[in-house]
C-alpha distance (Angstrom), angle and dihedral (degrees) to the residues before:
residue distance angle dihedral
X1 . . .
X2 3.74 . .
X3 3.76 103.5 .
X4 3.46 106.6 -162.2
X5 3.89 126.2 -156.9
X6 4.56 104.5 -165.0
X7 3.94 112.8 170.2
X8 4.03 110.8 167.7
X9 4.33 96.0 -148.5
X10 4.03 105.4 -145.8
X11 3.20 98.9 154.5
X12 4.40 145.6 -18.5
X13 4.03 96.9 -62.6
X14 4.14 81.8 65.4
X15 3.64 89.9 60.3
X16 4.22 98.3 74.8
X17 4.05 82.7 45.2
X18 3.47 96.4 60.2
X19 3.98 91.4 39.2
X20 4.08 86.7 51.2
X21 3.70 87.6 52.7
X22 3.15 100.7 42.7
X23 3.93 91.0 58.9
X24 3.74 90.0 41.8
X25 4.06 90.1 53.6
X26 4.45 86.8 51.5
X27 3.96 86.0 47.3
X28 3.87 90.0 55.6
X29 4.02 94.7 43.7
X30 3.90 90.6 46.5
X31 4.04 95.6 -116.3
X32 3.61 114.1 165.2
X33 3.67 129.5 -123.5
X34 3.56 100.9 -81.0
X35 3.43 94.7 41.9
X36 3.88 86.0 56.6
X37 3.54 99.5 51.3
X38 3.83 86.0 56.2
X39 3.74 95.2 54.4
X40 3.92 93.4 43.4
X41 3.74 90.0 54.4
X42 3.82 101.0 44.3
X43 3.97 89.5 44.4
X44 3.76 82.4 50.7
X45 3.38 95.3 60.5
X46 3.24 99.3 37.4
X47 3.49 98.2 62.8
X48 3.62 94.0 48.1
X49 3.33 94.4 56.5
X50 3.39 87.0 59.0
X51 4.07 88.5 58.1
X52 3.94 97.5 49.9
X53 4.13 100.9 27.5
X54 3.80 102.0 40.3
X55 3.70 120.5 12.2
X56 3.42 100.3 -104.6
X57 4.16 135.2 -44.9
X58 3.34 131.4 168.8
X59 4.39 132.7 -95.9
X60 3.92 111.1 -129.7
X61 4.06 108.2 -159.5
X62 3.80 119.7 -171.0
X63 3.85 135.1 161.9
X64 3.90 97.8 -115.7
X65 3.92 125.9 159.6
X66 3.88 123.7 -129.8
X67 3.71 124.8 -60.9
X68 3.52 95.8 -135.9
X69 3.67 96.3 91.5
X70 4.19 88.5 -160.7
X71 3.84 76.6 59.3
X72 4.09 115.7 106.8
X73 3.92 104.1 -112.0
X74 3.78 93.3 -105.4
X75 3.95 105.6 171.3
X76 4.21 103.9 -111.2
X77 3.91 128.8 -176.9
X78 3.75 108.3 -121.5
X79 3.79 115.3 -148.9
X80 4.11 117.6 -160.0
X81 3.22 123.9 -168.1
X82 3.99 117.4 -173.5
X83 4.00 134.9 179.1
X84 3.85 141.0 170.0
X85 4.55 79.1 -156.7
X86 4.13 121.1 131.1
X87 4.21 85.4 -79.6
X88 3.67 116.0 -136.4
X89 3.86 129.2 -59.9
X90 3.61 99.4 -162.0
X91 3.99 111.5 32.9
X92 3.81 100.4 174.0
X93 4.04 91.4 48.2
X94 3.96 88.7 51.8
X95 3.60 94.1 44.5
X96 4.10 83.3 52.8
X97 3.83 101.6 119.6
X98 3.85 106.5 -108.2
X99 3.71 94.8 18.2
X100 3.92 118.1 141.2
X101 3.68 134.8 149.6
X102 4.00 94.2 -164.3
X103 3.68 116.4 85.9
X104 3.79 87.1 -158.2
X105 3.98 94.3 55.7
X106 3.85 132.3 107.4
X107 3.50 89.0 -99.8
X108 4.00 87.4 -130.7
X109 3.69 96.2 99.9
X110 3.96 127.3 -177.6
X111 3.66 97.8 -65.5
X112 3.76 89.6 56.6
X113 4.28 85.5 47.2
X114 3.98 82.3 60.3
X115 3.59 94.8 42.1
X116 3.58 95.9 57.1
X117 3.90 99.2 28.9
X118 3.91 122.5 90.8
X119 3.49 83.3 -132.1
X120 4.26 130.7 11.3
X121 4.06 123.4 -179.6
X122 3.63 124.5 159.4
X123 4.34 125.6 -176.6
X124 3.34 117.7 -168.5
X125 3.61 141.0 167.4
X126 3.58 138.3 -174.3
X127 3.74 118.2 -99.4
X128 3.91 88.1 1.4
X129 3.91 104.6 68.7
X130 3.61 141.8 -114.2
X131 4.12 133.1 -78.8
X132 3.53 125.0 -158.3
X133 3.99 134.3 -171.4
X134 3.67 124.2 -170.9
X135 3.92 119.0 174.3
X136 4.15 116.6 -171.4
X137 3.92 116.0 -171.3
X138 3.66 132.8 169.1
X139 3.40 122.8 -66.0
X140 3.80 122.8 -81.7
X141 3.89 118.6 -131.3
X142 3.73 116.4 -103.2
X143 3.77 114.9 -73.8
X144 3.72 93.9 21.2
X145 3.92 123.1 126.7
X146 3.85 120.0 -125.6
X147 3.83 86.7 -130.5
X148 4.07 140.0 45.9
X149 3.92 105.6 -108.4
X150 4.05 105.4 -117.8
X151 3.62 126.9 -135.8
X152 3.88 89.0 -167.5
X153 3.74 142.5 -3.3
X154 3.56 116.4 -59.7
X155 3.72 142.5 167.4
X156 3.65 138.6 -75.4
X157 3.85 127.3 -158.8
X158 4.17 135.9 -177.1
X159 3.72 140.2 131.6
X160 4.06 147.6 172.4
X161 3.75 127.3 -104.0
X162 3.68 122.5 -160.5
X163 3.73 138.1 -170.8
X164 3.67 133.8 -125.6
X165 3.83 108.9 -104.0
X166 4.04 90.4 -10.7
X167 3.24 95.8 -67.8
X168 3.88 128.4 157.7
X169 3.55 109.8 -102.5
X170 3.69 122.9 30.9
X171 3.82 117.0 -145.7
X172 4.08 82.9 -133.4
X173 3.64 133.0 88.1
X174 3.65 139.6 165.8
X175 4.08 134.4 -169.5
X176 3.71 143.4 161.3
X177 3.52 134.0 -132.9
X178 3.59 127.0 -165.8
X179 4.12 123.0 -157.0
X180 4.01 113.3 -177.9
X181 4.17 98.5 -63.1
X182 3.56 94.0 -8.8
X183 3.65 127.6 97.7
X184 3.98 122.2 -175.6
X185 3.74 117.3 -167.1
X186 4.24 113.7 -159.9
X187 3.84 121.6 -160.2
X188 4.21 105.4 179.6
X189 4.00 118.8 177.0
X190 3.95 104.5 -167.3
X191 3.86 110.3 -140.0
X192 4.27 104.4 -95.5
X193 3.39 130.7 1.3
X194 3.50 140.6 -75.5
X195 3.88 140.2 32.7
X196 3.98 88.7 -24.8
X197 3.67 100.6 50.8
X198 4.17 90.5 44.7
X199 3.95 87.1 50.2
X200 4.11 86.5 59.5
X201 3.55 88.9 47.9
X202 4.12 99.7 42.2
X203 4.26 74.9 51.7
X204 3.56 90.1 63.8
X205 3.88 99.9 43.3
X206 3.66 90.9 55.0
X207 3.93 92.0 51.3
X208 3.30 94.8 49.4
X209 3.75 96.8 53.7
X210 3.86 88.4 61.0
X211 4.07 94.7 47.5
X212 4.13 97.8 42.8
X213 3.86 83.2 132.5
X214 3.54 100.3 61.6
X215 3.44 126.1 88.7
X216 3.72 123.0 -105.7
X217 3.90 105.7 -95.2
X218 4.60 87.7 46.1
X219 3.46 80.0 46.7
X220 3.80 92.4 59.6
X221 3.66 90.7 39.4
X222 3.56 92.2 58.0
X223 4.20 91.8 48.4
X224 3.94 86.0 47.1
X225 3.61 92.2 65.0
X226 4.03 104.8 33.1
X227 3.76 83.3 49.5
X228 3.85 97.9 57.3
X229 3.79 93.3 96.0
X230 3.41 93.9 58.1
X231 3.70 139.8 49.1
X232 3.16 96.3 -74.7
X233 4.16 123.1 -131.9
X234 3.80 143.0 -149.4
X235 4.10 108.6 -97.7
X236 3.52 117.4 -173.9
X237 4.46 109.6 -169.4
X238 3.86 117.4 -154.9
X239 3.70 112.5 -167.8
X240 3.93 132.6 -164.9
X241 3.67 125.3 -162.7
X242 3.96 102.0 -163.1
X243 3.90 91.8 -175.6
X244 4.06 85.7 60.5
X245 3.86 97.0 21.0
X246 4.20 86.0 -129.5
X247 3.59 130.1 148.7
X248 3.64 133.1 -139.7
X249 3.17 138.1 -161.8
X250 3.38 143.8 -174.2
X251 4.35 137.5 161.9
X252 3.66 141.6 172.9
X253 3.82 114.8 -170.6
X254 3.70 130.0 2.0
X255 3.83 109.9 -22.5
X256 3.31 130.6 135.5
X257 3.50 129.3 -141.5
X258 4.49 133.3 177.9
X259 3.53 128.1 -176.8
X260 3.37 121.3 -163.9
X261 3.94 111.6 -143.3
X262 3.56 114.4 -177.0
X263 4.01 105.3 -48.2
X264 3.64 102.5 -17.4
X265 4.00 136.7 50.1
X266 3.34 128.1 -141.5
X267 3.87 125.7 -160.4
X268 4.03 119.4 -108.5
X269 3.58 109.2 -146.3
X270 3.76 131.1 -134.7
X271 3.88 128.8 -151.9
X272 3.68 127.1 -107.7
X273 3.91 112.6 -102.3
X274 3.62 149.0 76.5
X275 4.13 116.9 -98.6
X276 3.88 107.2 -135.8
X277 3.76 85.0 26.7
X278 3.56 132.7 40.7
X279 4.50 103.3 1.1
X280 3.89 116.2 178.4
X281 3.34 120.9 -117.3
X282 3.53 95.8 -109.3
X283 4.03 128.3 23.3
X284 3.75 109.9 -143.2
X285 4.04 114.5 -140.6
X286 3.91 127.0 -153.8
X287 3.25 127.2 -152.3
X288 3.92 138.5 -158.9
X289 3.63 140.6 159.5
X290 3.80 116.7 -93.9
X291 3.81 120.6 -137.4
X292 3.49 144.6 -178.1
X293 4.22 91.8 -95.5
X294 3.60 87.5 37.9
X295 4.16 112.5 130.6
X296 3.28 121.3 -179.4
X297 4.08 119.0 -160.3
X298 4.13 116.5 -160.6
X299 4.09 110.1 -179.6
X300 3.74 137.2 163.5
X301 3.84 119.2 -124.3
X302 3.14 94.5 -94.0
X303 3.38 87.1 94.1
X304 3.89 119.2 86.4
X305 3.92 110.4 -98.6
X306 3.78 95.0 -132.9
X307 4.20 93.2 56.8
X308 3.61 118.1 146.5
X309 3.81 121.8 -130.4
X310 3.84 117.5 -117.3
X311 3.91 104.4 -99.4
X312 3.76 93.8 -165.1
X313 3.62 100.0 107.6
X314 3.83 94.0 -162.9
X315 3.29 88.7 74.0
X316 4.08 94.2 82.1
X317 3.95 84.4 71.2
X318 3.88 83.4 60.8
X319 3.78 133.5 113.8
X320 4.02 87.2 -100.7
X321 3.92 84.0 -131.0
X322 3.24 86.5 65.8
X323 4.03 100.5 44.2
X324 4.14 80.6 56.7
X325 4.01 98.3 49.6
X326 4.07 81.7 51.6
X327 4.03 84.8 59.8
X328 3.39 94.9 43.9
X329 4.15 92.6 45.5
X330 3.99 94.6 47.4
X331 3.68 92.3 45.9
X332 3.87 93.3 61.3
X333 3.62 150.6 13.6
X334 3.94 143.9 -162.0
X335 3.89 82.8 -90.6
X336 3.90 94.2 45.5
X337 3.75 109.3 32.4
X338 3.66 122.0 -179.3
X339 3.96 119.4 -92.6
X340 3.51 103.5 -145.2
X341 3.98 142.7 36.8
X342 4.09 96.5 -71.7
X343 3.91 125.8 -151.5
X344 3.26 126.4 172.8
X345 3.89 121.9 -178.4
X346 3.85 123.0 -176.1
X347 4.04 131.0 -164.2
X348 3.63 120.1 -153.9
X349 3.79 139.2 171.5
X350 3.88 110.6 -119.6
X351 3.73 113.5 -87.3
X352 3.93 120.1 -92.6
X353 3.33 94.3 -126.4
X354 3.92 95.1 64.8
X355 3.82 89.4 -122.3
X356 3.96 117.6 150.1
């Protein structure tokens, strides 16, 4: 189920709750001791950075995977942290390892949170606030590298699930599945709230890991009938063909779904019904090219109807994690939170660049 780990940081007596949750999240996704100490001292400093730099935010933990979707599945604790602060006016000075401009801080700073992290990415911008996204995941063996070696460009997924009112279990989930040159991204809101509508959902993530090679309205067939002991959910199934560079794309129920195509986006839409439930008798599927600014945008309703699509476009060359918590951030604040369990799940082609 989609544990979820949501500390609003306001001020220092935040910090050990974040640090406690932190450690509870690597308990959960079996990370070892070292591995733990790592994730307790970069959500440490995360979160007070979020005290001194920005007045306050809040640190969004879930139990995630990596987005490298050539990556082995390995289960990773995903750190978020998110603020509406000042941002940053010199990112490659404060991701400088050591750096810090508090004289009360760790001392380790953000460049030492991507040193020791799996995986670091920070967006920030001035007068808007910052994003961060550290993953942890068990330690590699000696002599292995952190990432699959590419023999072209490829495809990167991630996201941020949230919980109604902060509580445990989120009735959201997202995953990724990856069969030869195709890559399926699944966003699944189970009907409710709570432990019942996250057990519909956790349902439909562990179907769709044993049907990654079907296409997107089988795949949905599939999920219709595994989830008919359950609650039953809204699933909407995004798939890329990387030999082709074609999207697919494929809902029942009330997800939405925007794909960026050069400099517009344009809204995928999803059929009325309820998988495990009520399925139509046919599933429509959309199609569209896929290109190297392409970004596609999955997300629950939980997210308000009317939410505008980041216009940085920098933020392809993102940890796609990261693009998502900027969704998630814009489309709230403290004074407007979100009304509902809230995914958001992004797809993105690797960056240009060849950065992680």
């Amino acid at each position: 189920m989609s544990r979820v780990w949501d500390i609003p940081v306001q001020d220092s007596t935040r910090t050990r709750d974040v640090r406690v949750a932190a450690e509870d999240a690597c308990g959960h996704a079996g990370l070892d001791a070292h591995a733990t100490a790592a994730t307790a001292l970069v959500a440490t400093e995360l979160a007070t950075n979020l005290v001194k730099h920005a007045n306050g935010g809040r640190i969004v933990i879930n139990l995630t995977a990596p987005c490298d979707t050539l990556a082995e599945a390995a289960p990773c604790v995903q750190i978020t942290s998110l603020d509406h602060g000042p941002g940053i006016g010199d990112v490659p000075t404060a991701l400088r390892d050591g750096y810090t401009t508090a004289a009360s801080s760790l001392g380790a700073g953000l460049g030492t949170c991507r040193r020791i992290a799996t995986d670091f990415d920070l967006h920030s911008r001035t007068g808007a606030g910052t994003v961060a996204v550290a993953r942890t995941s068990p330690a590699r063996p000696p002599g292995t590298t952190s990432r699959p070696v590419r023999s072209r460009p490829g495809t990167r997924a991630g996201g941020i699930t949230t919980a109604l009112a902060y509580a445990e279990h989120s009735g959201d989930a997202f995953a990724w599945v990856r069969s030869g040159p195709t890559v399926t991204l699944m966003l699944t809101d189970g009907l409710g709230h709570g432990a019942k509508a996250a057990e519909a959902s956790a349902a439909a993530v562990r179907e769709l890991r044993g049907n990654a090679g079907l296409p997107p309205a089988d795949i949905l067939r599939h999920l219709h009938t595994a989830l008919r002991g359950t609650r039953g959910a809204a699933v909407g199934v995004a798939q890329l063909d990387e030999d082709t560079n074609r999207l697919s794309f494929a809902g029942v129920g009330n997800i939405g779904a925007r794909l960026r195509t050069g400099d517009g986006w344009r809204p995928l839409i999803s059929h009325p019904g309820i998988v495990g439930a009520h399925f139509p008798a046919t599933v429509p599927v959309q199609r569209s090219p896929w290109r190297t600014e392409s970004l596609l945008v999955l997300h629950s309703d939980g997210l308000p109807g009317r939410w505008v699509p980041p216009d940085d476009p920098g933020l392809v060359s993102h940890d796609p994690a990261v693009t998502a918590a900027v969704v998630l951030r814009d489309a709230g604040s403290a004074a407007r939170p979100l009304r509902d369990d809230t995914t958001v799940a992004v797809l993105a082609p690797d960056p240009p660049d060849g950065r992680p």
